[in-house]
BASE-610678 format. One record per residue (C-alpha): y, z, x. Coordinates in steps of 0.001 Angstrom, whole numbers, plus 524288, in hexadecimal, padded with zeros to 5 digits. Layout:
// BASE-610678
YZX
...
//
This chain:
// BASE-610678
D7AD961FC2CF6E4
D894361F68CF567
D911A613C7CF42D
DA10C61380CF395
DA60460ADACEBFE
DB292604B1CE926
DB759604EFCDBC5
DBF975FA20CD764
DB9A95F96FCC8EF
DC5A460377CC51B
DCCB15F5BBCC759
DC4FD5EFCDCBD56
DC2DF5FC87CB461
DCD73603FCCB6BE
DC48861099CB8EF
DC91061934CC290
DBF7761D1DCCC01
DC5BA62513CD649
DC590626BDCE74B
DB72662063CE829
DAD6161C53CE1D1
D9CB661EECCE601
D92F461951CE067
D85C46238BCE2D5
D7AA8628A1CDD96
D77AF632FECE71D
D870D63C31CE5C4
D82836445ECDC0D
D73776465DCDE06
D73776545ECDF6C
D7DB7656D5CD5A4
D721C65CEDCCC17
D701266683CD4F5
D7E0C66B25CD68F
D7DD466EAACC608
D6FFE66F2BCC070
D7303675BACB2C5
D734266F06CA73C
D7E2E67325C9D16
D725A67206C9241
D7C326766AC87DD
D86CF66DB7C88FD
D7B3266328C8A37
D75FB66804C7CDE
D84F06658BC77ED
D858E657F5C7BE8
D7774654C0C7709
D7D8D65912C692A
D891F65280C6992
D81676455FC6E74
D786E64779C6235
D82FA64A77C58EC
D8A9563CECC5D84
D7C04635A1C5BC2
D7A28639AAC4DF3
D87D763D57C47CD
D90AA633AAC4F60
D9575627D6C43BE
D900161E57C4CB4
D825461D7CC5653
D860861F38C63C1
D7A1261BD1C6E7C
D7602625E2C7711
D7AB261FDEC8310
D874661D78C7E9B
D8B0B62B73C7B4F
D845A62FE0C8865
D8E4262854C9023
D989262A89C8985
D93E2638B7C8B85
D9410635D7C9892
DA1E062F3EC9A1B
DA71E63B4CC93D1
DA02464415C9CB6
DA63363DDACA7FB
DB339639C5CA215
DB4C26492DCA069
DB36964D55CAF15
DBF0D6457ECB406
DC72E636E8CB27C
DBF5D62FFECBC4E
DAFED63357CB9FE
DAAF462B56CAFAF
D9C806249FCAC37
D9B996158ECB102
D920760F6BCA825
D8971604CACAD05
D92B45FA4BCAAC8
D9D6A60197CB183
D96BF60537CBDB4
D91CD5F6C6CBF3C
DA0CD5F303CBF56
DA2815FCF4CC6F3
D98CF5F921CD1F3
D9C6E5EAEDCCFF5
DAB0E5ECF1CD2F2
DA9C25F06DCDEF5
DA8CF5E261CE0CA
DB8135E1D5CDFCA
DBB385D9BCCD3D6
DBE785DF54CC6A5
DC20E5D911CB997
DCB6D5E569CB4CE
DDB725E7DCCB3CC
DDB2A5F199CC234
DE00B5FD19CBFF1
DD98D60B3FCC31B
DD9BE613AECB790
DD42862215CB2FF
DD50E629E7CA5AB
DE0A96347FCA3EC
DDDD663AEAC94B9
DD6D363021C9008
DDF30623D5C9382
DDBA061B9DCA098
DE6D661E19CA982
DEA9E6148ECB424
DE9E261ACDCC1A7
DF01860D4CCC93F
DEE615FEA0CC6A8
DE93F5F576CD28B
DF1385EEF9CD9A6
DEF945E0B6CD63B
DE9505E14FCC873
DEAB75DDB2CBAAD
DEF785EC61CB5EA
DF81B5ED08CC16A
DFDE15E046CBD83
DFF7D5E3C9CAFB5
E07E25EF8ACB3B3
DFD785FA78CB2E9
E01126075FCBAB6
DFD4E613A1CBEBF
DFD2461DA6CB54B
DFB3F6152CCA781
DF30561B5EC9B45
DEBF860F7DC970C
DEA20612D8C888E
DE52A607DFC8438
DDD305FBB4C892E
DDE685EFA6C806F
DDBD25F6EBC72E6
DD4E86027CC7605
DDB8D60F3AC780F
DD6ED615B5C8524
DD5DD62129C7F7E
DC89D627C6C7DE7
DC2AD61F30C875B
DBB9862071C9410
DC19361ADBCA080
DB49C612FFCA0EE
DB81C60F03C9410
DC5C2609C6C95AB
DC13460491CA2C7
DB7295FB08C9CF7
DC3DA5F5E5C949D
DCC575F446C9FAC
DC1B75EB8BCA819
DBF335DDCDCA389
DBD185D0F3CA752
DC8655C830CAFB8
DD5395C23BCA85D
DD2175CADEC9AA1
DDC2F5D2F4C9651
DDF2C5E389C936F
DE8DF5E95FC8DF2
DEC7B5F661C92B6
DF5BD5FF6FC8A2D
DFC9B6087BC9592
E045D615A6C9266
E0C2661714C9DF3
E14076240CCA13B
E24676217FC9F29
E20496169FC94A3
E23E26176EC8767
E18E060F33C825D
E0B4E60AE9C8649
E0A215FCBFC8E12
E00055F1DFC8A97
DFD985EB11C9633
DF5395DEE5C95C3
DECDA5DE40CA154
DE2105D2D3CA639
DD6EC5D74FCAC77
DD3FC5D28ECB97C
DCA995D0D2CC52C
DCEF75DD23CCD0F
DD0345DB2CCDC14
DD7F35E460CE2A2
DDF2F5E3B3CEE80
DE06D5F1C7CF626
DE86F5EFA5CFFCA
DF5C55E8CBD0124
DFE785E8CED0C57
E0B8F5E4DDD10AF
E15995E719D1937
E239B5ECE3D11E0
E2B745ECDAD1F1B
E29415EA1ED2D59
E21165F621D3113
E1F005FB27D2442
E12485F6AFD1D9A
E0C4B5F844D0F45
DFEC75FA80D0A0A
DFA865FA08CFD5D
DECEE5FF2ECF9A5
DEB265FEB2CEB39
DDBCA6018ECE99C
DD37B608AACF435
DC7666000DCF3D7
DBC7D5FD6ECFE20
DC4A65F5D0D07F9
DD1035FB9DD0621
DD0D560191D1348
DCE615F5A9D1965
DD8F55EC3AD113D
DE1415F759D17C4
DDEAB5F6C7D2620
DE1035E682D227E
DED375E9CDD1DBC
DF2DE5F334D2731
DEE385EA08D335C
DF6935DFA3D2A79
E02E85E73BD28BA
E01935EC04D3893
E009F5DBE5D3CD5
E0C655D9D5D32E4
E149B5E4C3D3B2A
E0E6E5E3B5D478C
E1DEC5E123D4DB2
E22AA5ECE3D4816
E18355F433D4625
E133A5FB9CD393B
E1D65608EFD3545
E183C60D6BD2941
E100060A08D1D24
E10FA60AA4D0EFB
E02A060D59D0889
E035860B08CFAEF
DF9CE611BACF247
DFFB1613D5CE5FA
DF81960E83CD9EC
DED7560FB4CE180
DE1736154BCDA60
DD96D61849CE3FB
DC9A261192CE561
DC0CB614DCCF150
DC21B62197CFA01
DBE2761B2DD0539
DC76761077D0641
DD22C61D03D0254
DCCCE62431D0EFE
DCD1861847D177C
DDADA615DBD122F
DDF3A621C2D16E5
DD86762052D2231
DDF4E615EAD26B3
DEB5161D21D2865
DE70762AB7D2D81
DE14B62E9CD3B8D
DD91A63AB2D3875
DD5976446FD2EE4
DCFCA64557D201F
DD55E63C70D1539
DCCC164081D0982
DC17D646FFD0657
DB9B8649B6CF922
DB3716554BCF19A
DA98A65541CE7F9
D9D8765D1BCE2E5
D93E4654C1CE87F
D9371652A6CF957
D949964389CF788
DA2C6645F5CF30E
DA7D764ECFCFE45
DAD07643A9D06CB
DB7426450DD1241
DBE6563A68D16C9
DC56563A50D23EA
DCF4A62FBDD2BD4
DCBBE629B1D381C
DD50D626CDD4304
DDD1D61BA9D40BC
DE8E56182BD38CF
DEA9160A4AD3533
DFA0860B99D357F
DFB69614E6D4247
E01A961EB9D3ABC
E0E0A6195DD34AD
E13E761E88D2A96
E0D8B61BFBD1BFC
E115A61CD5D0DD4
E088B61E97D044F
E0B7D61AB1CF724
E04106220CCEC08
E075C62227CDC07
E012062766CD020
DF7EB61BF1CD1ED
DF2CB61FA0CDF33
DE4D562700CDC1D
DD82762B7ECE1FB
DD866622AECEFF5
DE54B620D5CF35A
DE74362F99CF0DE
DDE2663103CFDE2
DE5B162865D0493
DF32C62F00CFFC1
DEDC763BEBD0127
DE67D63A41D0FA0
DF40563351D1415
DFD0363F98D0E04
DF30664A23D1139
DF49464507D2110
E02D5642BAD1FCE
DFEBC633C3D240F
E060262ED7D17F1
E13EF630C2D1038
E0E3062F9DD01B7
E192E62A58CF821
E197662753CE8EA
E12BD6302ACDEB2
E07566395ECDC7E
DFA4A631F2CDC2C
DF034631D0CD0F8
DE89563D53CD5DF
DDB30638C8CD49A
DD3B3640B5CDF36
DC6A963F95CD9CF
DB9B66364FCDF3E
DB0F762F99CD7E7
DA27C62B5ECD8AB
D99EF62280CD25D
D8CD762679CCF8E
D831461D88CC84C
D7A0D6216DCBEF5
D6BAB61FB9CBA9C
D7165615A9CAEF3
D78CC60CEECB78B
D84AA6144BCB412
D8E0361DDACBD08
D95F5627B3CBC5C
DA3C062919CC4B8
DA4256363BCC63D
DAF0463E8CCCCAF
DA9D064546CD948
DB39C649EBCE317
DC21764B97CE54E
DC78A647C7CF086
DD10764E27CF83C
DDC2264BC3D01AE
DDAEF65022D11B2
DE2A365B13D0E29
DDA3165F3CD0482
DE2F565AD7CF7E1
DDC37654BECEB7E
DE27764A93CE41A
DDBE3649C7CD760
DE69064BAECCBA7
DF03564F8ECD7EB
DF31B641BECDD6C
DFA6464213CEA72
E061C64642CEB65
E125263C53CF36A
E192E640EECFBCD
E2209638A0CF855
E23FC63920CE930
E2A5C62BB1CE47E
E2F8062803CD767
E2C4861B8ECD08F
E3896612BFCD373
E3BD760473CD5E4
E428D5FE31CE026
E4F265F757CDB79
E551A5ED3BCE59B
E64175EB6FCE2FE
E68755DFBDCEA09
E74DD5E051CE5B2
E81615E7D8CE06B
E89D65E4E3CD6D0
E96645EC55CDD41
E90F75EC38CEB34
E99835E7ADCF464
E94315E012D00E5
E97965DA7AD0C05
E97625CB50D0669
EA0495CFC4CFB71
EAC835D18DD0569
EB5AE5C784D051A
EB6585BDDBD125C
EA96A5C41ED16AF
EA1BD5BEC0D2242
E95475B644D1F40
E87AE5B864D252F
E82A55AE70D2E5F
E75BB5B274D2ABE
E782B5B10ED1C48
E6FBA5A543D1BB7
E65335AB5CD21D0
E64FC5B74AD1956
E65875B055D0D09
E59E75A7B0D1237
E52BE5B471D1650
E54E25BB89D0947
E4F465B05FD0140
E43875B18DD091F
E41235BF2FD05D1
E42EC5BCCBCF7AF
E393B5B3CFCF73C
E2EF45BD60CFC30
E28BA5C81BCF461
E30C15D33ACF2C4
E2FAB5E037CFDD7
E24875E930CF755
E2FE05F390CFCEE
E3AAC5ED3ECF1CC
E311F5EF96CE624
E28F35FA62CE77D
E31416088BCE9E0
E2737610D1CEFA8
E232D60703CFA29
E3121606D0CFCD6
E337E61313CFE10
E260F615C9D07A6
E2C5F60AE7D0FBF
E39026120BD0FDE
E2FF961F1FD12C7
E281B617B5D1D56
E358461508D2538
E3AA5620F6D2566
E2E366259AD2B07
E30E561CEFD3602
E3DCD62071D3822
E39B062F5ED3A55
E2D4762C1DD41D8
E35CC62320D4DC0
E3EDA62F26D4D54
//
């Protein structure tokens, strides 16, 4: 029996699991018969080095220690993201599906021996603290990173409620490494956020793809639709970026949502259990509007389905930069001892056929990291008020009571955040070409 699971302790850990996560103990039951031979000399080699390490090493080692760490090496050598859980692990594991973590909430995965942050969640304590996408974490507290496992360093980063971490960042264009002091929290993450940025012109943000992602969505959208139901809904802005991915299915239903027909994914591994095909079913939530998607160098594993169905079907504009590239699944497969292993056991592929592991997907709308600058005023501008004997507005009152009112309220996601901006600006002229 197979069982999907979402996995939400990377919130707590910071381990970096990938598109989906099973939980089985029948995937790989014929995989003796696929390689029967035993590689007796290379056996005979590591029964000589265990021996010389049992009697020569300056301290005793037990024999179960140096077996897993055997292990953990074993599997730390294949790729980033297949590792040994031990027992203690894969309870948290199975226990976090309950929702709550005590951890900082960021997804993370090892690039030559540091942990490197793929995004931080939306919401969290390392988000918060100023944690982004692409940071060498070098050290945690005291301890240098490198030289350890992820496992290792994960089991630092997770802790009780309201106790404190420091992380020591390198962080590409800075000149010197950044402590940041981070408290640990209960971990409760919000996918799906929604707004409307102008009449017609809605907003979702999915940060995680968990278990009822698809379903927060099809909240949302019927939402945003009542807000507009005068005028109608004219495009939509789907932010993804940051986004590091969680369970395939809610990435397939995702896309889903927003195509009529045709494949959006499908999977290929060495054993039939992995071969998977995913394909949309006829209806789109939005009735085919225009849509943005916004990706980054923290969108990973999921919401590169979702990118890549949209682009690969022309459904979707996608704007920003190239995304992680993580185009590999992961299962979970227990063992005799209570312990599993997360082993890598497919890649999954685009409709078009295109895999995105260490390729990321490509905008096609490349954007550069800027900020949006308002300028209210101009030192040597001239206006109309400036004119000697000029005529007063009868509606001056008015204005000036209207403009307070807007300053009060929180300020247009449009006016602070570039790339939303500029898929709004994208999204309109889309429009204009369409009613031409």
């Amino acid at each position: 029996m197979k069982i999907i699971f979402r996995y939400l302790p990377t919130l707590l850990m910071g381990a970096i699991l990938g598109s989906f996560i099973a939980i089985g103990t029948t995937v790989f039951a014929n995989r003796s018969q696929v390689n029967s031979s035993i590689p007796y000399e290379d056996l005979r080699t590591f029964t000589e080095i265990f021996d010389k390490i049992k009697t020569d090493y300056v301290e005793e080692v037990e024999d179960k220690d140096l077996l897993e760490s055997a292990i953990q090496g074993m599997l730390s050598g294949l790729d980033p993201h297949s590792g040994y859980l031990d027992p203690e692990t894969f309870r948290e594991l199975q226990i976090g599906t309950t929702g709550e973590f005590g951890g900082l909430g960021i997804e993370v995965g090892m690039d030559n021996g540091f942990v490197k942050v793929i995004a931080p969640i939306d919401d969290t304590p390392a988000q918060k603290a100023g944690v982004q996408a692409g940071d060498l974490i070098v050290r945690l507290n005291d301890t240098p990173v490198k030289g350890m496992t992820l496992n290792d360093a994960v089991k630092i980063m997770r802790g009780e409620p309201d106790t404190n971490i420091n992380l020591t960042i390198v962080r590409e264009n800075e000149d010197k490494p950044i402590v940041l002091t981070i408290t640990r929290a209960i971990i409760q993450v919000k996918s799906v956020k929604s707004r409307t940025l102008e009449p017609g012109y809605i907003y979702v943000r999915i940060s995680h793809f968990q278990t009822p992602t698809a379903n927060d969505l099809e909240k949302a959208i019927k939402t945003l639709k009542e807000e507009n139901k005068t005028i109608g809904l004219k495009g939509l802005v789907l932010d993804l970026r940051n986004n590091p991915g969680g369970v395939l299915k809610a990435a397939v239903s995702v896309s889903d949502a927003f195509l009529k027909s045709g494949l959006i994914v499908y999977t290929e591994g060495r054993v039939i259990d992995s071969s998977l095909r995913f394909k949309a079913h006829p209806n789109d939530l939005v009735d085919g509007i225009p849509i943005v998607v916004l990706v980054n160098s923290g969108s990973a594993s999921a919401s590169e389905i979702v990118a890549g169905a949209l682009q690969d079907h022309r459904r979707a504009i996608i704007m920003g930069t190239k995304t992680f590239g993580k185009g590999s699944v992961q299962t979970i497969l227990p063992m005799n001892n209570d312990a599993a292993l997360k082993l890598t056991t497919a890649r999954y592929f685009t409709p078009l056929g295109r895999s995105i592991q260490a390729e990321g997907i490509q905008p096609d709308i490349l954007l550069s990291k800027v900020e949006i600058a308002s300028v209210e005023k101009e030192s040597n501008r001239i206006t109309e008020a400036d004119l000697n004997r000029h005529l007063d507005n009868k509606d001056k009152k008015a204005k000036i009571k209207e403009d307070s009112t807007k300053d009060s309220e929180e300020e247009p996601l449009v006016k602070k955040d570039y790339e939303v901006y500029e898929a709004l600006n994208l999204l309109k002229g889309l429009n204009i070409i369409r009613k031409q």
